[in-house]
C-alpha positions, -999 to +999 in steps of 0.1 A: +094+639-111+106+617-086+081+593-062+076+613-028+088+593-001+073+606+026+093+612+061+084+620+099+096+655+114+117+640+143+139+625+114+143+658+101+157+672+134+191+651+128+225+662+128+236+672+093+273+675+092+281+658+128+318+657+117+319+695+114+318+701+153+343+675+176+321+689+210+312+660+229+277+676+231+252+670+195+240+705+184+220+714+154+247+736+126+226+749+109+202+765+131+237+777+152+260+783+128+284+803+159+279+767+177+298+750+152+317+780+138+306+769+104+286+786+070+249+768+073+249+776+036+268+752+025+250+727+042+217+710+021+180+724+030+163+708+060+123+715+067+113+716+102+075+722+113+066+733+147+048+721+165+065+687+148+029+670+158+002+684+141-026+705+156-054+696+175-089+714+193-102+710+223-137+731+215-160+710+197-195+723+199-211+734+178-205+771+168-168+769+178-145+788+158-110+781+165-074+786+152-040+766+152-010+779+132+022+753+122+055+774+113+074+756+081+111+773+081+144+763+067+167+750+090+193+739+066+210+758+035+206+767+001+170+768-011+144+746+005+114+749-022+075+738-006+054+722-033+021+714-021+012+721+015-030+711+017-055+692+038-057+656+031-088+644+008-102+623+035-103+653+062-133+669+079-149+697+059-151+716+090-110+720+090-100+754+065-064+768+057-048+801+055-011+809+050+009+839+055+047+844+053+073+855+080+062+883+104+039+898+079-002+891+087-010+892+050-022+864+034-002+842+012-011+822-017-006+784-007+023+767-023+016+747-054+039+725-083+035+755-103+045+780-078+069+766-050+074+786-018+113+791-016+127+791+022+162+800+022+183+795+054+162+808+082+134+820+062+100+804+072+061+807+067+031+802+089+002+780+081-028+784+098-057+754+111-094+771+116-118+743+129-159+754+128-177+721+139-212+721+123-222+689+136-218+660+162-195+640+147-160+635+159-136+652+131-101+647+120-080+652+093-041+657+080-019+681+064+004+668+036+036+688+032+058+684-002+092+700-002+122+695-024+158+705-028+155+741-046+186+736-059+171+713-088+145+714-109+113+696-097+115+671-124+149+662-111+144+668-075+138+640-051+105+653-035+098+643+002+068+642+021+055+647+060+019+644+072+013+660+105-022+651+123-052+674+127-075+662+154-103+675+174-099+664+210-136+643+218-136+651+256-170+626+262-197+612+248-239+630+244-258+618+274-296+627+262-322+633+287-355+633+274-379+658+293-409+650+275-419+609+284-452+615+267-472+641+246-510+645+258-528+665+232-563+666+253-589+672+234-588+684+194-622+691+174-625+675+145-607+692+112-584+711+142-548+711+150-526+711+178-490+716+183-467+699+212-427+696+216-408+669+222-378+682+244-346+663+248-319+680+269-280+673+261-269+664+295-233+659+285-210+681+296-187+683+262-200+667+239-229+680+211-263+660+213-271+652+176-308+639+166-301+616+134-336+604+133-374+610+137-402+591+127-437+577+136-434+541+144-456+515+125-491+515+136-496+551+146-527+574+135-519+592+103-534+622+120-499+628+135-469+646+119-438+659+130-414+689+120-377+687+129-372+721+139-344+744+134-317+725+143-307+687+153-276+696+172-283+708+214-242+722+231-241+707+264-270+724+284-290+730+255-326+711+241-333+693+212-371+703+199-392+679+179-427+695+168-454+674+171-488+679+151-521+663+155-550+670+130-579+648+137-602+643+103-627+620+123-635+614+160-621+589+180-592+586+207-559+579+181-527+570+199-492+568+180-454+568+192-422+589+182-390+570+176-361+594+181-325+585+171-298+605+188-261+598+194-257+590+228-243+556+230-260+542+259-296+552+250-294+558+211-330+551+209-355+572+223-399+567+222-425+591+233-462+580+232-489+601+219-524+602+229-551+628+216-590+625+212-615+642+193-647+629+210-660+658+227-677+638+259-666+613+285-658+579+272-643+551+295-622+522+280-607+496+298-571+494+289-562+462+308-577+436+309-585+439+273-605+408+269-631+424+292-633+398+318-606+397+347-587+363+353-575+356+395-562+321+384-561+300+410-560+306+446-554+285+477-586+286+500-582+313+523-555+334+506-556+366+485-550+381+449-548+413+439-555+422+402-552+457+386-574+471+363-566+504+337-600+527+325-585+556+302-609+588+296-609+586+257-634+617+257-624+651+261-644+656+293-635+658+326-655+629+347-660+613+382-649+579+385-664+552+405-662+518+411-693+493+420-686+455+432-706+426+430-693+393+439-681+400+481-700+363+489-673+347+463-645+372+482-645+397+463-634+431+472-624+465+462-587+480+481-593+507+497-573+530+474-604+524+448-632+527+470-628+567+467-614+572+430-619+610+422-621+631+388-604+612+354-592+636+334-591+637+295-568+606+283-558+600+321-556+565+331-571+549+364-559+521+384-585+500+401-575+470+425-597+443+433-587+419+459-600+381+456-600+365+491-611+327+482-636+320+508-641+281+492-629+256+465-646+262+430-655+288+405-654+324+422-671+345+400-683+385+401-683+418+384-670+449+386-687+482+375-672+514+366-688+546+355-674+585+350-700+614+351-692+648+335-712+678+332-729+666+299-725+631+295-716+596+317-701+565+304-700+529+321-678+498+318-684+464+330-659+438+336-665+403+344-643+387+374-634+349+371-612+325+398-610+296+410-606+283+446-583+257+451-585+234+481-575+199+479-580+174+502-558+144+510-576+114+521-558+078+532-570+047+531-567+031+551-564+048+579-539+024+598-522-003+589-515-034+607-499-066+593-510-090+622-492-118+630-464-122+597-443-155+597-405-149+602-398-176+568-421-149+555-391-125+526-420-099+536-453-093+535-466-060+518-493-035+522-506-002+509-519+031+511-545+048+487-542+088+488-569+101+470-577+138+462-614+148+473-612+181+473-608+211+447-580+216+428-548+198+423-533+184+453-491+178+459-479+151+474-446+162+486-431+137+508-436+106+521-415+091+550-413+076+581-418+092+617-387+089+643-385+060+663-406+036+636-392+007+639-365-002+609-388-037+599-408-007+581-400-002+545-412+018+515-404-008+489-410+022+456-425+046+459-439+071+429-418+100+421-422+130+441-440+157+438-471+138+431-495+161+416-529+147+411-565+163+404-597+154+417-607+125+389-573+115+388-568+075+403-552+069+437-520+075+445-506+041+462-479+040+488-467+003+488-456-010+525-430-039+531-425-054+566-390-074+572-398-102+594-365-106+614-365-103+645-393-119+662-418-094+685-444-070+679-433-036+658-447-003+652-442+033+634-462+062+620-461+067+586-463+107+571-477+119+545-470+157+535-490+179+508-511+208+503-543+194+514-567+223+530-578+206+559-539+194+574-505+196+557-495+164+573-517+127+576-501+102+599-510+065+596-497+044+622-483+011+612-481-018+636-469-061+633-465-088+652-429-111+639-438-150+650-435-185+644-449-197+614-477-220+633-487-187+654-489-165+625-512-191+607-531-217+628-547-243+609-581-263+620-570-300+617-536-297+602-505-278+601-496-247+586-472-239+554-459-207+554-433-211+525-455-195+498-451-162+520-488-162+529-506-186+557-516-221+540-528-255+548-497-276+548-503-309+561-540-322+576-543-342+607-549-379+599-586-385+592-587-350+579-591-333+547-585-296+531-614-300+504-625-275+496-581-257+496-593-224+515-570-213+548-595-201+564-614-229+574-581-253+575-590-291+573-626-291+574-637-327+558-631-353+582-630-390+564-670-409+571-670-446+566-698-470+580-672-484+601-663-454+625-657-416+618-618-406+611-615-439+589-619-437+550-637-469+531-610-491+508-601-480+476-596-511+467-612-548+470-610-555+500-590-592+516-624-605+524-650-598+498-687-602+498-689-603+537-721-587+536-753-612+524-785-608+515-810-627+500-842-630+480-877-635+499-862-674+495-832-676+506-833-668+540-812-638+541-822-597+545-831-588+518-810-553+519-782-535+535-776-497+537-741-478+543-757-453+559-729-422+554-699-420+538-678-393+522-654-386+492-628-358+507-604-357+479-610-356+436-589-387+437-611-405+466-629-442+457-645-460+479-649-498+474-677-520+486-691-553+485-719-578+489-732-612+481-768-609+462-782-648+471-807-662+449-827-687+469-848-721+454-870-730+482-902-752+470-920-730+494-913-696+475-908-679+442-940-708+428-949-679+404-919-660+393-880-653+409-882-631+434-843-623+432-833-584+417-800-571+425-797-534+431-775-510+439-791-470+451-768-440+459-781-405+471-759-378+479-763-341+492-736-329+466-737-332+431-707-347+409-703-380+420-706-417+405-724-449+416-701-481+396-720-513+398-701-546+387-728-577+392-703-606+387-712-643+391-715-664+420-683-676+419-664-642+406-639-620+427-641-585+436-634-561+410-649-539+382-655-509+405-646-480+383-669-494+351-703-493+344-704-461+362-733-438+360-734-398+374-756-386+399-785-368+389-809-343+404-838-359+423-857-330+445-828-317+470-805-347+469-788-361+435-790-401+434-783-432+411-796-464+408-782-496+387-807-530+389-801-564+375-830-589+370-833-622+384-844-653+357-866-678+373-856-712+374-821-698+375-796-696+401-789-655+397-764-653+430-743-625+425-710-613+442-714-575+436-686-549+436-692-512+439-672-480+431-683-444+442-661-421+429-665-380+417-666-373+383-638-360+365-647-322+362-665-319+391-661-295+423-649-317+446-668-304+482-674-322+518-708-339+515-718-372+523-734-399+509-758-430+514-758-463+498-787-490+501-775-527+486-808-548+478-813-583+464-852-586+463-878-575+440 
């Protein structure tokens, strides 16, 4: 046999034999032979199908039965033999065939290989569609027509092919509404049964709801069980029913939930919750919170939270439900839709609202008591109520600032602000800026990012302040600072400086100032006049003592004239001693210099027993850390040797003193030209104290 090569039915309706009619208008020969005046006999077989599309249905749900009919004739000549005329492997089950043959209503055995249907010219048959949807689904199919050239044998015969279409027109898609949201069995005795539906309407106008699925999710009670039903399929208007069965073996509440699958495309997935008890008297339980104690969070002082709580009846008792508070000091309260709750009913659920008012910063703390009666028995609950005030409060320090008088070398001085948090609960720093009209000398050098959000124990938050000192005069602003703090939203500092001169920002006692460090300093002292101890405050506060005058400072150095100053033994006719009676050391690199001439007299009338000549040198000083240096040189030697044989100061009641001797030798002339040194030592704290020296040349 030769391959089929199949062809559409529009090709079929060509001209065959255009040349045999010369009319300007195309006409078909051989279906009108008296068109073309010609024998359609003589012309080859043509099949022709009508309708030339296929069939197709419009009624689709379920329990349709409905009919379509496709006439196969001859439009050609000679023999046009049909070899197989069928529904395609791959089409719905629900499409069926019947065939009968010209006008007659009998039925007709459909063409095979074997047995061909012969069409001569004219001659037709009629083949017949039924479509009996049993489901939802959307069918189709196709019909495969074989037909040769009866002429031949069918080994020899080029065998064509046409397919026509079979389709079932799907005017819209299931829309499922499902009438039961939940299934509440009550109450069910122990080793009982009861028996709800699960309803779910098709809401669809043309199109068959199908339920593909039903099942009891993970987690549910194994005393449920469900039953299908009769049928899966609901015609537009119709319901779906899903028995449900529940067959308690102990007692308790048991819960479970229905997953239903259905074929509507927007909600394919369907649940219904089951709830049935078998505990025969009232039983609360507190479905939310399940923890048992009831969480406000946090709440700004002065404002309100409401918080709902769920009791479910788990017994199969009818009961009165009430609600009892305690807690109102810590502002807690019930709504007034829970002050008058009613009857709970068996596996009802209750909403109570309490309402938590914060009255103060802190822990808030109550309880809440609820309790059903019925006719035989009473159950209570008690949940415990937790919050927590929150009121923070923003306090500056300082709570002004003023830069005083600021030096215009000055780059700028700075300043700052401490916010602390001394309140309850976490305070936000929002923004801090400057008022309108503060003057521009005003900066915020960097400030922290904001928000700021800090807690009671958490450190300051500082607000660094810069004041440009250009141009001179007195400035001033308000600086604000935003949050949440309970007492005010906003804090205003006022800020105030005066821009001047560097010797009126920073007067200095005895001296000048030096304002180049950007702070006030001593710069330079007034002659006579010393910054000891290097604090501002009190400028130059050591003023030079010498024996001479006050202002002047002793040498530091030997002086032109040495040894001015004489004394003498008992013999020699001179005072015996000489006292410098206050000097000073201002500075760590002060000396003072002295001399004096120690004479050693040799009068017959004196010194008969022994020399009466000692040279001696005493310091005493109200400071400690300075040191008395003693050179006793010869009669004849110069000044000098005033910073050796040095010995420090040491504790002698309130003063510190030091004293260096040297011994006359009898029969000797001891004269002595003395040099002395007082200088501090070199790790002491140099301070502004005075000090005494007593020169002495007899025992």
């Amino acid at each position: 046999m030769r391959s089929l090569a199949p062809i559409h039915p529009l090709v079929l309706l060509g001209l065959l034999g255009a040349s045999a009619c010369s009319s300007a208008t195309r006409v078909d020969c051989a279906a009108n032979p008296q068109a073309c005046k010609t024998d359609p006999s003589k012309y080859p077989p043509k099949i022709y199908v009508e309708p030339p599309f296929g069939v197709g249905f419009s009624c689709v749900t379920v329990g349709c039965d409905d009919t379509r009919s496709l006439k196969i004739s001859n439009r050609g000549g000679g023999k046009l033999n049909v070899s197989t005329a069928r529904l395609t492997a791959t089409s719905s089950t629900d499409f069926s065939l019947s065939f009968t043959r010209g006008a007659a209503t009998s039925p007709m055995t459909a063409p095979s290989t074997d047995a061909p249907v012969t069409l001569l010219t004219n001659q037709s048959f009629t083949m017949t569609v039924r479509y009996t949807p049993s489901d939802a689904l959307i069918d189709t199919g196709s019909l495969r027509i074989d037909w040769y050239d009866g002429a031949k044998q069918l080994k020899d015969a080029d065998v064509r092919q046409v397919t026509l279409a079979v389709e079932a027109r799907q005017l819209g898609d299931a829309t499922a509404n499902l009438l039961t949201k939940s299934v509440n069995f009550g109450y069910v005795a122990k080793n009982q049964e009861g028996v709800q539906s699960i309803e779910i309407e098709n809401a669809s106008g043309n199109a068959v709801l199908s339920l593909t699925g039903a099942r009891l999710v993970d987690g549910s009670s194994n005393f449920y069980n469900l039953d299908l039903g009769a049928s899966a399929y609901a015609n537009p208007g119709d319901k779906v029913s899903v028995p449900v069965r529940f067959a308690p073996l102990d007692i308790d509440a048991y819960y479970g939930t229905v997953e239903l699958t259905v074929n509507d495309p927007v909600n394919s997935i369907l649940t219904v919750p089951l709830l049935g008890t078998s505990i025969s008297g009232v039983l609360l339980d507190v479905r939310e919170p399940t923890t048992g104690t009831v969480d406000f969070g946090t709440i700004r002082q002065g404002e309100a939270v409401e918080r709902l709580m769920t009791v479910r009846n788990i017994g199969g008792e009818v009961g009165d439900l009430s609600a009892a508070l305690n807690g109102t000091a810590d502002g807690y309260g019930l709504v007034a839709a829970s002050l008058d709750l009613g009857p709970i009913k068996v596996l009802e659920d209750v909403g109570v609202t309490v309402r938590l008012r914060a009255p103060r910063g802190g822990a808030l703390v109550g309880s809440l008591t609820l309790s059903a009666t019925g006719k035989g028995s009473s159950s209570i609950k008690t949940l415990a109520l937790t919050g927590q005030g929150d009121a923070p409060r923003a306090v500056v320090t300082p709570t002004s600032v003023d830069f005083g008088s600021v030096a215009n070398v000055w780059s700028g001085p700075t300043s700052s602000l401490l916010v602390s948090n001394a309140g309850v609960g976490t305070l936000v720093i929002s923004a801090v800026e400057f008022d309108i009209g503060t003057a521009l000398q005003f900066r915020l050098p960097a400030v922290m990012p904001l928000p700021y959000i800090m807690s009671p124990t958490d450190p300051p938050y500082e607000i660094p302040l810069t004041l440009l000192t250009t141009p001179l005069g007195a400035v001033t602003g308000t600086l604000i600072i935003r949050s949440n703090s309970i007492d005010t939203d906003t804090i205003r500092v006022p800020l105030a400086g005066t821009i001047t001169t560097c010797a009126s920002a920073c007067p200095v006692i005895n001296g000048a100032p030096d304002c180049s460090g950007g702070v006030c300093q001593t710069g330079v002292c007034s002659p006579g006049w010393h910054d000891t101890d290097g604090q501002y405050p009190n400028g130059c506060e050591c003023q030079d003592v010498d024996y001479n005058s006050p202002g002047t400072d002793a040498p530091n150095v030997c002086p032109g004239s040495p040894f001015t100053t004489v004394i003498g033994d008992n013999c020699a006719g001179y005072p015996t001693s000489s006292t410098i009676t206050k000097a000073n050391l201002p500075t760590s690199g002060d000396l003072d210099v002295y001399t004096f001439r120690a004479v050693d007299g040799s009068s017959i009338a004196c010194d008969i027993t022994g020399d009466s000549w000692q040279g001696q040198v005493q310091m005493s000083s109200s400071v400690p850390g300075m040191m008395l240096c003693v050179s006793f040189g010869g009669s004849s030697d110069a000044c000098g040797g005033y910073t050796n044989n040095c010995v420090n100061l040491t504790p002698s009641g309130t003063q510190y003193s030091a004293v260096q001797t040297k011994s006359g030798s009898y029969g000797t002339d001891d004269t002595s030209n003395v040099t002395v040194g007082v200088k501090w030592q070199a790790a002491a704290a140099v301070k502004c104290g005075a000090y005494s020296l007593t020169f002495r040349s007899a025992k």
